[in-house]
Each structure stands twice: as C-alpha cells, then as structure tokens.
N, CA and C of each residue as an Amber inpcrd file, in Angstrom:
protein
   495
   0.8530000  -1.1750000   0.0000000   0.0000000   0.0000000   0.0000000
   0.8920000   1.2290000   0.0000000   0.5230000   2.2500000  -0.8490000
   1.8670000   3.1550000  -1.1060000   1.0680000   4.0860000  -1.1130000
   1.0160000   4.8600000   0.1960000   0.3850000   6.2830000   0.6680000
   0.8170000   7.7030000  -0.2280000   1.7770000   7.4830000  -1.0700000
   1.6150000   8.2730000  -2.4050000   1.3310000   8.2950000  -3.3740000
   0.4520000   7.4800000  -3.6840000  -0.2260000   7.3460000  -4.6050000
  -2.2020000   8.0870000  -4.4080000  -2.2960000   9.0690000  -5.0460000
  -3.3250000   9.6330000  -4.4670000  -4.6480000   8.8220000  -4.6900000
  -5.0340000   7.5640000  -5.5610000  -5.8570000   7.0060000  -4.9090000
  -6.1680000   5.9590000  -3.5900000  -4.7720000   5.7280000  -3.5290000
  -4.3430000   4.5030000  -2.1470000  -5.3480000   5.9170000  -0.6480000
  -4.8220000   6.8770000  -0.7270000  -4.8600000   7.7560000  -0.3660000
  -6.6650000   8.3100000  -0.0280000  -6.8040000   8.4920000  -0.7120000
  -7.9890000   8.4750000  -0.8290000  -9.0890000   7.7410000  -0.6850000
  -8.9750000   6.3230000  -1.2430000  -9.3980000   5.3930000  -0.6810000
  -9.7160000   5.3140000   1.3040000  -8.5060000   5.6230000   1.1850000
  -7.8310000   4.9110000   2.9550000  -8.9790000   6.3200000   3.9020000
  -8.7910000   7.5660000   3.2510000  -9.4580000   8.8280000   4.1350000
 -10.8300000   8.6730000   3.8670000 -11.5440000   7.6430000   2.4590000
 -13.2220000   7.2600000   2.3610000 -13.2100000   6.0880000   3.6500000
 -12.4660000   5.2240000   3.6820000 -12.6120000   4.3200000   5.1730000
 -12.5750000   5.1220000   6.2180000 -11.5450000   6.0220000   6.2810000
 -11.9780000   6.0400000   8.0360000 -13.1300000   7.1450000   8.1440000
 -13.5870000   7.9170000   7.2900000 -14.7490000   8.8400000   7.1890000
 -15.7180000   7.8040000   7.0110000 -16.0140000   6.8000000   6.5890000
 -16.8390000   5.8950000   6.3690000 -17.4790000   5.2340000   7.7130000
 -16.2070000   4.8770000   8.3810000 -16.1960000   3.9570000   9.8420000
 -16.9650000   4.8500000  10.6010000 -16.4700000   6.3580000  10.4540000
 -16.5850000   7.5410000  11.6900000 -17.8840000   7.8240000  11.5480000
 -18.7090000   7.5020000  10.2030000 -20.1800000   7.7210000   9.6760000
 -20.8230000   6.8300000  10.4950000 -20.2180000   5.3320000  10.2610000
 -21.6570000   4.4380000  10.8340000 -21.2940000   4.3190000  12.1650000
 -19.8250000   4.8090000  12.6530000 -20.1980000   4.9740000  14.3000000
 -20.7560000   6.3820000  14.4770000 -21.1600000   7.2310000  13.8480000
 -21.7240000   8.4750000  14.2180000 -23.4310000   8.0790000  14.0850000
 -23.7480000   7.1760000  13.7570000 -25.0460000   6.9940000  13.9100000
 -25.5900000   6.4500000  15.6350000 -24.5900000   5.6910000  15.8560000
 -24.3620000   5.4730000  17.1800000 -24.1950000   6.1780000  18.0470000
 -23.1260000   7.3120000  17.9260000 -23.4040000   8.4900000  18.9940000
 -23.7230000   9.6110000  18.3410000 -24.8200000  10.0910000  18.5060000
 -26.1470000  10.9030000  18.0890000 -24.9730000  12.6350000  17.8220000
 -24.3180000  12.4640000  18.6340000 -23.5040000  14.0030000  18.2420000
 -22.8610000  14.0170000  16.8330000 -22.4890000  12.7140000  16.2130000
 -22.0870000  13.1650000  15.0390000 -23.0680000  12.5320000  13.4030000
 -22.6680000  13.6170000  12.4960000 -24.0530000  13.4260000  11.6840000
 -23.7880000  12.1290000  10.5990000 -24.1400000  11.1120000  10.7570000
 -23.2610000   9.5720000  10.6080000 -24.0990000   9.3240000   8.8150000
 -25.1640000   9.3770000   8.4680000 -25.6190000   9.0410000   7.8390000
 -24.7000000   9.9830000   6.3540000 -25.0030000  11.5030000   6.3860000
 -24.1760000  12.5160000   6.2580000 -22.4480000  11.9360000   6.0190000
 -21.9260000  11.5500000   6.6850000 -20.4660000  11.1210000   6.7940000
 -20.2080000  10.0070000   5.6970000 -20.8780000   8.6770000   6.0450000
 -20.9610000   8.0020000   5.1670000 -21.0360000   8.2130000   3.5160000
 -22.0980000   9.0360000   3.2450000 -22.5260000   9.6340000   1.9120000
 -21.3360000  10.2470000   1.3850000 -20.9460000  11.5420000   1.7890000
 -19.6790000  12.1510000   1.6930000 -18.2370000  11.9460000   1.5390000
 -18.4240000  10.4150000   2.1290000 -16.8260000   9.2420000   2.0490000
 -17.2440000   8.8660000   0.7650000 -18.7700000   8.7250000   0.1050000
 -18.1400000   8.0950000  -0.7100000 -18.4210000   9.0160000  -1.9120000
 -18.7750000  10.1970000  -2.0540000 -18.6250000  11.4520000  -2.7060000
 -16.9250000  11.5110000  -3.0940000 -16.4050000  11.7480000  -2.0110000
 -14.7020000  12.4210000  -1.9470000 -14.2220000  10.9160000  -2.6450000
 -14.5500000   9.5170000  -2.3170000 -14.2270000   8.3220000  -3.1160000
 -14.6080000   8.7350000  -5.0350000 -15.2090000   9.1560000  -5.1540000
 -16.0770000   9.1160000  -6.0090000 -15.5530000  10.0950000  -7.3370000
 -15.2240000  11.1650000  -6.2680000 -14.5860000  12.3000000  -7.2310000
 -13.2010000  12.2090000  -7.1780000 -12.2550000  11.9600000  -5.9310000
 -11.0450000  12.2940000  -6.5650000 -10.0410000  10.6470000  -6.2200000
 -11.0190000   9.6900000  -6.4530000 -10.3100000   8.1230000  -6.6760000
 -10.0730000   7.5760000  -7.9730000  -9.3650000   7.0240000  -7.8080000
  -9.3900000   5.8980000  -9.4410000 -10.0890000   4.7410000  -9.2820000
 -11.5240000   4.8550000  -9.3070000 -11.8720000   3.5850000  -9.3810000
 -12.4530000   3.4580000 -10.9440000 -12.4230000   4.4080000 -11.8070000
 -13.1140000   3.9210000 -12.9800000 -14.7300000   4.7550000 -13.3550000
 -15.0230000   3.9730000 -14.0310000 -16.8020000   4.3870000 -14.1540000
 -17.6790000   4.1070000 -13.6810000 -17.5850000   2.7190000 -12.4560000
 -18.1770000   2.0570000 -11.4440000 -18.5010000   3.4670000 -10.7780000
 -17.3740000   4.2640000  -9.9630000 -17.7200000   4.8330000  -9.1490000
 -18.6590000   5.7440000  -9.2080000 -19.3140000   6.3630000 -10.1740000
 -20.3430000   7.0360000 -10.3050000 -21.9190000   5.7940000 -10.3260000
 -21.4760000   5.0020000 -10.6220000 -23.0010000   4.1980000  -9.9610000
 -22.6680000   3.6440000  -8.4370000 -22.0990000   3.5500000  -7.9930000
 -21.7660000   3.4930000  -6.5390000 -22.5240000   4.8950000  -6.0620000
 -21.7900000   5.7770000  -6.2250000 -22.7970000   6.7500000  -5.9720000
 -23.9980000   7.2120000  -5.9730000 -24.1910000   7.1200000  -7.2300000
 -25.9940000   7.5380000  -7.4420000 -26.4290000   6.1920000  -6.3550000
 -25.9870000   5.0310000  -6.3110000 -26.5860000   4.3290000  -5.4750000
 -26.6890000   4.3350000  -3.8780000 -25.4710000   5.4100000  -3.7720000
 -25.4720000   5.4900000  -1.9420000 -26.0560000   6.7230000  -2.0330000
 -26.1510000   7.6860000  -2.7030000 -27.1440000   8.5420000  -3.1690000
 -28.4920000   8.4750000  -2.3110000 -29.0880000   7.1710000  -3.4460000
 -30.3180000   6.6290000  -3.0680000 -30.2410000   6.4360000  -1.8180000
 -29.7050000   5.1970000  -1.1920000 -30.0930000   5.1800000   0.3390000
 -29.8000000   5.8060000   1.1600000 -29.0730000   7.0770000   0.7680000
 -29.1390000   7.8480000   1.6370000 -30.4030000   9.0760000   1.8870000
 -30.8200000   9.0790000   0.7490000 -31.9800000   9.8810000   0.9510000
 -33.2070000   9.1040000   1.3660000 -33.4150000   7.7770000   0.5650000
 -33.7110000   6.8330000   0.9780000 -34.2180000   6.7660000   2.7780000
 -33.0960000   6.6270000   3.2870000 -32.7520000   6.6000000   4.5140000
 -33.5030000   7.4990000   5.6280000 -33.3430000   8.7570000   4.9110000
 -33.9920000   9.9020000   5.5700000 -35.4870000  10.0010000   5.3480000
 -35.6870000   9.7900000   4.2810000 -37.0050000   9.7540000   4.1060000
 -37.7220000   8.7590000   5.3910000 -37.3840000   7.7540000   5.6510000
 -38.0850000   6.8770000   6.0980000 -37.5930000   6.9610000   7.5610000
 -36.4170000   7.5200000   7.9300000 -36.0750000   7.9050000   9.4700000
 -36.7610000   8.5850000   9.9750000 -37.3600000   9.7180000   9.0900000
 -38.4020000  10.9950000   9.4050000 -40.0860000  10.2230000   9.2930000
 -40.6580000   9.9310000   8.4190000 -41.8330000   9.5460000   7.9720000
 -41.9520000   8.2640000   9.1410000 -41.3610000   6.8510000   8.7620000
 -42.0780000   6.0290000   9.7120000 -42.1600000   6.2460000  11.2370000
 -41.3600000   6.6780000  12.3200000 -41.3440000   6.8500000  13.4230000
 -42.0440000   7.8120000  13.8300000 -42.0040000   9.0420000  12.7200000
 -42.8360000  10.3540000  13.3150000 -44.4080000   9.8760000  13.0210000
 -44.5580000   8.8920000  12.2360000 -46.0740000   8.1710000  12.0910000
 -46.3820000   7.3940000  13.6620000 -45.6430000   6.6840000  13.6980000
 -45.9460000   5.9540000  15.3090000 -46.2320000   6.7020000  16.3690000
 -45.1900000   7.8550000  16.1660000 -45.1820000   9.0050000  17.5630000
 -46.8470000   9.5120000  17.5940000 -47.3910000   9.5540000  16.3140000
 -48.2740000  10.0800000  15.7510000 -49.9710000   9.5370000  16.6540000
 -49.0240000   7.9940000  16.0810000 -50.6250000   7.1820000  16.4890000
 -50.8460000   6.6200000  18.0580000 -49.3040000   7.1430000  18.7990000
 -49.3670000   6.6930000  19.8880000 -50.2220000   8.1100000  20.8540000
 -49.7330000   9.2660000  20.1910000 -50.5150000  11.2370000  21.0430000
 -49.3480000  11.1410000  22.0000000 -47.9680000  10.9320000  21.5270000
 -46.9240000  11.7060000  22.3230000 -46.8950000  12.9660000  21.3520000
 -46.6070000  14.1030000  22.0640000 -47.5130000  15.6520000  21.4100000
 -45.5270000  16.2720000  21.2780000 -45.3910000  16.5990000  20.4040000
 -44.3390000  17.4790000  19.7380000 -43.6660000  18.6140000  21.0590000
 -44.2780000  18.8080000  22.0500000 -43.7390000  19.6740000  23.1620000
 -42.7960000  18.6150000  24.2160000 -43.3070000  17.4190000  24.0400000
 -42.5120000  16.9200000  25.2040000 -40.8550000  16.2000000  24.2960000
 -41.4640000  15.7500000  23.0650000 -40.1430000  15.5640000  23.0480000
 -39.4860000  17.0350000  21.8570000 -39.7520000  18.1460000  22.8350000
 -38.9710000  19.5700000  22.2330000 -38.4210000  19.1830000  23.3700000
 -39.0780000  18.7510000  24.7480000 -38.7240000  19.1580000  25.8680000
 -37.1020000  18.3950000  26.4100000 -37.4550000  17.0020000  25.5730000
 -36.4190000  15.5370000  25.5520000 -35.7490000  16.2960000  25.0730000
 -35.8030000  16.9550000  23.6970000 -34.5910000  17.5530000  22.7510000
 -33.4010000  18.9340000  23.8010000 -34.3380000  19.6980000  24.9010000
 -33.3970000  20.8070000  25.3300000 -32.8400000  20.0950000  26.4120000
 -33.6930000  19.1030000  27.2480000 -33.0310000  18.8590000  28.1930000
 -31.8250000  17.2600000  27.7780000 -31.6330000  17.0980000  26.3710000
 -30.7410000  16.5420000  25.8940000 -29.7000000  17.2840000  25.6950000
 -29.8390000  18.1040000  25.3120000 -28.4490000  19.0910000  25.0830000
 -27.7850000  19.6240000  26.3930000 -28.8170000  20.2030000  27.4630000
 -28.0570000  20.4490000  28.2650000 -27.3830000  19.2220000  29.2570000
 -28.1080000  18.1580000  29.0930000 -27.2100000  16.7000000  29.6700000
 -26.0170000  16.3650000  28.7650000 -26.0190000  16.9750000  27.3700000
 -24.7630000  16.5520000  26.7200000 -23.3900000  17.2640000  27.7090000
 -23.7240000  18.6830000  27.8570000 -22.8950000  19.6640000  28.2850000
 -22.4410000  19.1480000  30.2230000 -23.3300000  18.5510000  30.4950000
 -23.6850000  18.3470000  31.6260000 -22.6220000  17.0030000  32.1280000
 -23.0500000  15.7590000  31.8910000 -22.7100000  14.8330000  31.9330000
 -22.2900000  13.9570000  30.4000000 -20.6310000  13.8140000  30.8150000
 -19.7330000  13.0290000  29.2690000 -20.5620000  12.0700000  28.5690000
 -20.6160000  11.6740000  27.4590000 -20.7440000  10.8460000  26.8550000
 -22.2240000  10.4870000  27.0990000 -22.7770000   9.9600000  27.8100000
 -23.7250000   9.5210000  28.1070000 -25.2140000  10.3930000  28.1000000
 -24.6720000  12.1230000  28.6010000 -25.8820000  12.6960000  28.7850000
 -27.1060000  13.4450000  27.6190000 -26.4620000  13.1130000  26.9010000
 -27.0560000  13.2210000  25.3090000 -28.4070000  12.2130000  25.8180000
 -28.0080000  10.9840000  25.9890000 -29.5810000  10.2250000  26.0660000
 -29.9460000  10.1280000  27.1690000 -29.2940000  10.7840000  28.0250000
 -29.7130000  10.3280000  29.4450000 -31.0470000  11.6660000  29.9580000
 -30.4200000  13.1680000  29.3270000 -31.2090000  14.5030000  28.8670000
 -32.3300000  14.0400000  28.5930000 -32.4140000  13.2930000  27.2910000
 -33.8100000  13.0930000  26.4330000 -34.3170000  12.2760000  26.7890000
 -33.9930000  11.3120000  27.8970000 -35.5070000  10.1660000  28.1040000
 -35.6640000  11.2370000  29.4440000 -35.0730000  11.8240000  30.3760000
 -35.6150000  12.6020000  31.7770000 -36.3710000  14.0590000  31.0320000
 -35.8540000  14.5750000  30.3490000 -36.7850000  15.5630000  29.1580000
 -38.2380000  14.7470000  29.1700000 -38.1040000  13.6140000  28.3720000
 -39.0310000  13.3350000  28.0340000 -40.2460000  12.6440000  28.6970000
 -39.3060000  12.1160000  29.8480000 -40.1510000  11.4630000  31.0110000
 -40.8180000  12.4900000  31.4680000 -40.2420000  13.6000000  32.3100000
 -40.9950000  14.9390000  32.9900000 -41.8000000  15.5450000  32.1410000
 -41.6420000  15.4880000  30.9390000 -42.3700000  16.2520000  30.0200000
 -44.1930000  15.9100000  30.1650000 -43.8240000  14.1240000  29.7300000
 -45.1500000  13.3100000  29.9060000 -45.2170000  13.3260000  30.6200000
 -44.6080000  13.0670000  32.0860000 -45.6070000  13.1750000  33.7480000
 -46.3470000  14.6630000  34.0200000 -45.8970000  15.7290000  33.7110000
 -46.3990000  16.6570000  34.0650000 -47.8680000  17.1010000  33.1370000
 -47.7810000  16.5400000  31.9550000 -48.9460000  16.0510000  30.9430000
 -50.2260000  15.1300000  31.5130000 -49.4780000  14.6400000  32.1030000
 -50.2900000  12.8680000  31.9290000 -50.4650000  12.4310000  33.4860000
 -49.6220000  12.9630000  34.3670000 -49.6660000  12.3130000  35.8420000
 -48.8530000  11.2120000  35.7780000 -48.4730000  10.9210000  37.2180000
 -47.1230000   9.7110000  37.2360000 -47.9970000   8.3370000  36.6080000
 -48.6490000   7.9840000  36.8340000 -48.8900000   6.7640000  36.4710000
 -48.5410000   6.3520000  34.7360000 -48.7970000   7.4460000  33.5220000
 -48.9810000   7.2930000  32.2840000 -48.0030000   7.7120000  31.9630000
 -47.0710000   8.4940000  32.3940000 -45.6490000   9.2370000  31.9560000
 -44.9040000   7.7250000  31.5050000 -44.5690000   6.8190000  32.2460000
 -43.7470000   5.7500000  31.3280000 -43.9230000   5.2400000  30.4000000
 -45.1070000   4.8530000  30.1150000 -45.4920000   4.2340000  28.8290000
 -45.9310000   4.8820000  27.7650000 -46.1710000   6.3020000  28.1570000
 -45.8460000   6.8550000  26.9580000 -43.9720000   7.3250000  26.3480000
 -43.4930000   7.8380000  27.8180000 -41.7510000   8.0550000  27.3180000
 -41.2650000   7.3710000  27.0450000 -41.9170000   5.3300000  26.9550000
 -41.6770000   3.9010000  26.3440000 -41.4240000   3.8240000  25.3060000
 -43.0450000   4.7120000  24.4600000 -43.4140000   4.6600000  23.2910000
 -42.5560000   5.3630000  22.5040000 -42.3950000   6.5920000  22.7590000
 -41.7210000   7.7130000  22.2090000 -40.0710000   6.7160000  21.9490000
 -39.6860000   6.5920000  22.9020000 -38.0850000   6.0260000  22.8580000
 -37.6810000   4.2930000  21.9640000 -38.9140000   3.9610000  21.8630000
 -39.2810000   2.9640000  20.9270000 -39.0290000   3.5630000  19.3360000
 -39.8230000   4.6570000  19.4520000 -39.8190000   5.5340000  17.9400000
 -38.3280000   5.9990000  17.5470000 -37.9070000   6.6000000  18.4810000
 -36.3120000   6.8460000  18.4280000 -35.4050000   6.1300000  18.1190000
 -35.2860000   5.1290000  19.0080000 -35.0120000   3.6560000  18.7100000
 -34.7190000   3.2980000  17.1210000 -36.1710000   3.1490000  16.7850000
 -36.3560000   3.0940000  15.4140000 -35.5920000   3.8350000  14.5170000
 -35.9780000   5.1090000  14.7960000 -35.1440000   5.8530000  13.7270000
 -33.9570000   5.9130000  13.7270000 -33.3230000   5.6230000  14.9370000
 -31.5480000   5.0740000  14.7240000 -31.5390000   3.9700000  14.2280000
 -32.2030000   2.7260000  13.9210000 -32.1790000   1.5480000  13.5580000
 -31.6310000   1.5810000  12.2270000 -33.3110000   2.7650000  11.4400000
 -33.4590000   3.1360000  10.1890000 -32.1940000   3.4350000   9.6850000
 -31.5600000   4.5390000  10.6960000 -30.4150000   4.9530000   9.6980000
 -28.9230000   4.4470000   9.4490000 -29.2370000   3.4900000  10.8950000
 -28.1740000   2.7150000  11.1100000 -28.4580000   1.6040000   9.7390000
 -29.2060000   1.0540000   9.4290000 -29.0850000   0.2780000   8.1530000
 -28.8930000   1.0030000   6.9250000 -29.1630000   2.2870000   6.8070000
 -29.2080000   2.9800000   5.5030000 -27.2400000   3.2680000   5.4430000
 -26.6500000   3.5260000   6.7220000 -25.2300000   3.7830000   6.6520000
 -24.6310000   2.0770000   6.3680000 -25.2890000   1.3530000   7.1140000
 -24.5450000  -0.0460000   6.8280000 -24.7620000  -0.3000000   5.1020000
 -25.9540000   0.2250000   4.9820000 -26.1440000   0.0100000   3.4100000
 -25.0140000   0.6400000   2.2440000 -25.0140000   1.8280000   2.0790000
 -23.7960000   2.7350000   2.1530000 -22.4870000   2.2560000   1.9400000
 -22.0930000   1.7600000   2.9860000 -20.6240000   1.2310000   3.3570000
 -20.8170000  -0.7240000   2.3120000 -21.1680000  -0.9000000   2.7240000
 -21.3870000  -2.1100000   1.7550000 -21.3930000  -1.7780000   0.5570000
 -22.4010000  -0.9280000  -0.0470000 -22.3190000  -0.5560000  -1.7140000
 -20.8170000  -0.4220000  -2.1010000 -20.4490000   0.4460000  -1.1200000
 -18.5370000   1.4440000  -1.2630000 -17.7880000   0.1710000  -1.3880000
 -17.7380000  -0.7990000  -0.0230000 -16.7780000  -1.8430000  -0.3970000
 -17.0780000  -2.5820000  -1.6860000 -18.2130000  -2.9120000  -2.2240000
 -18.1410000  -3.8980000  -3.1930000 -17.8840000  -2.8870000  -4.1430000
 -18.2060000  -1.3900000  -4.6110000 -17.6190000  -0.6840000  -5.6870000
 -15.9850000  -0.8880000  -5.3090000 -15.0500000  -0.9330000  -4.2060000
 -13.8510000  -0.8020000  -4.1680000 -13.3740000  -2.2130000  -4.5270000
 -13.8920000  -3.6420000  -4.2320000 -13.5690000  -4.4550000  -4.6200000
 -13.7690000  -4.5890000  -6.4580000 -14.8730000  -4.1340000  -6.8740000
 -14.7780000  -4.4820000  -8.2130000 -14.1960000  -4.0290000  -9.0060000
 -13.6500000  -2.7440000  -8.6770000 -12.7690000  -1.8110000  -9.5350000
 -11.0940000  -2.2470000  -9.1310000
C-alpha cells in the first residue's frame, strides 16, 4: 500500500470517514448518515476507481436519501398514532443538550428520556408518563435503527464498488 499514490490515499481517508459515519449513527452528536454519503462522494470524485464509481454513488445517493425519508416519515407516524404531542419531546430535545454539556458521553440520552419522562408526567400524571416516554423512545429507537441500516447500506455498496474496480 503506497500512501503516495493519491488514490491509495484516498481510498484509505473514504474508510476512516466511512467507519466515523456508521459509528456516528451510534453516537447521536455526530451526523453519521451525512459522513458516510460524503466518504463516498470524496471516493467518487477524486479516486481511481473507474466508471463504477459514479453508480456506486448515485446508489449510496439513493439510500441515503432513501434513509432519511423513512427515518423521518415512519417513526414520526408511530409518535403520531401513539398522542406523544411534539412539546414533550422539544422538551427531551433541550433537556438533551443540556445533559450533553452536563454529563460526558452519556448525557445526550440520558437529557432526552428525563426531558421526556418529565415532560409526559407533568402532561399525563405519574402513572402514564412511562409508557408513553416507552413509546416515544421505541420511535427513536427506530429511527436510529433506520439509519443505522441505511449507513450499513452505504458502506457495503462502497466496499463492493472498491472491490470491483
């Protein structure tokens, strides 16, 4: 492997932007789905893989929008049919940020289910606050699932465009 050669090069900076994508789906601070796409953009434009690499693209393209489409649409449908109401998880969303700032690593989700728990108890009374901040974090859930397969999708297309070329 000869790091002067500017596609060895290139290649090697679409992997670790690639890796840093589908672990950024995992920790919610970095924009993973985004990362992925973009590794294989910068693959795309300044690699030698040939003429493959432009259908590699249009194809991570696709699931990446793909991706979003259905991260947004199916879960915000569930949130929908369950009447968790758009204020409590605004409420998950501020008191996520300030648990990011608050407490390392962890307070990103630790913010948004106590956001979201207090949000629904003060809604709903203690008894109904869990099973709805259940529901809600079920939906969430989901939509990291969603995008976590749309980046695994992604990264798979990239390796088999890098193997075939």
């Amino acid at each position: 492997m000869d790091l002067t050669d500017t596609g060895t090069t290139v290649t090697l900076i679409s992997g670790v932007a690639m890796t840093v994508g589908v672990l950024g789906v995992l920790l919610p601070v970095l924009p993973g789905l985004l990362l992925c796409w973009a590794a294989v953009l910068l693959w795309a434009l300044l690699g030698e893989a040939g003429g493959l690499r432009w259908a590699i693209l249009v194809v991570a393209t696709l699931i990446a929008v793909g991706g979003t489409v259905v991260k947004y649409l199916w879960p915000g449908r569930r949130l929908k049919s369950t009447g968790v109401p758009t204020s409590s998880l605004v409420a998950g969303g501020l008191l996520a940020l300030v648990g990011f700032f608050v407490v390392p690593v962890v307070g990103l989700v630790l913010g948004f289910v106590l956001g979201l728990f207090l949000a629904e108890r003060a809604r709903l009374g203690p008894g109904a606050a869990w099973p709805s901040t259940r529901q809600a974090l079920t939906a969430v859930g989901l939509s990291m699932l969603v995008e976590l397969a749309a980046a695994l999708g992604i990264a798979v297309i990239w390796v088999v465009g890098l193997l075939a070329a």
